[in-house]
C-alpha positions as CSV (number, residue, x, y, z in Angstrom):
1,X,98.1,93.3,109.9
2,X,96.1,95.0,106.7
3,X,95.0,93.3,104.4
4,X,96.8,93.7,101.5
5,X,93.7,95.3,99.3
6,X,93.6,97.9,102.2
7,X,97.2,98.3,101.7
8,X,96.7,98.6,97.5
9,X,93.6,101.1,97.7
10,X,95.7,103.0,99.9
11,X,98.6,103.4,97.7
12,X,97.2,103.9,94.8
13,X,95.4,107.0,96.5
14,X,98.6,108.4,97.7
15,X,100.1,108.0,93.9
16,X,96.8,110.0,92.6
17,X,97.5,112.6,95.3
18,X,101.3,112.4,94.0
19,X,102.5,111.8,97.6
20,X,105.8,110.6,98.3
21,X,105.6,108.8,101.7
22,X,102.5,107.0,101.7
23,X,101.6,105.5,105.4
24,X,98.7,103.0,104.4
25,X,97.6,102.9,108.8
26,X,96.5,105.8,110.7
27,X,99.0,105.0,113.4
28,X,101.8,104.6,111.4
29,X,102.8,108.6,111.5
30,X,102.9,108.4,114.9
31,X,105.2,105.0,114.5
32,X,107.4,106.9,112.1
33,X,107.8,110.1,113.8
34,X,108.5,108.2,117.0
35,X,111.0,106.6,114.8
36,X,112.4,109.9,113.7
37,X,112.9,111.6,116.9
38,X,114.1,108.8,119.4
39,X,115.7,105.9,116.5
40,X,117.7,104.3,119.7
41,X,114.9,103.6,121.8
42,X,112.7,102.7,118.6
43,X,115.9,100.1,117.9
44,X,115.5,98.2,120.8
45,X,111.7,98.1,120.5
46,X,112.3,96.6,117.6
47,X,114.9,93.9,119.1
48,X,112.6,93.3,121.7
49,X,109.7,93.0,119.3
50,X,111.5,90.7,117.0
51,X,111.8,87.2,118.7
52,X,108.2,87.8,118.9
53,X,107.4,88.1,115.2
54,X,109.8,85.0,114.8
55,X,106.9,83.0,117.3
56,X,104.0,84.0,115.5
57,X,105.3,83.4,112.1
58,X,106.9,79.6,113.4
59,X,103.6,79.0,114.2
């Protein structure tokens, strides 16, 4: 996880540099253009990853 200043300073960078898709994590391009060329198999990562997220964040 970033934390969320990270997150801000990144932003607000890509708004200076008028950007439209601004990915605050150097591995999230390769995240979305995973996404974009194979959605099904980044679907059921995603329902696997899931019940996961649901463990950490129940504590």
């Amino acid at each position: 996880m970033l934390d969320p200043k990270v997150v801000a300073d990144e932003v607000m960078k890509g708004l200076e540099d008028g950007r439209f898709l601004i990915l605050p994590h150097g591995e999230v391009p390769d995240h979305y253009a995973f996404r974009a060329n194979d959605t099904d198999r980044w679907l059921r990562g995603m329902r696997r990853l899931h019940p996961r997220i649901d463990d950490v964040a129940a504590g």
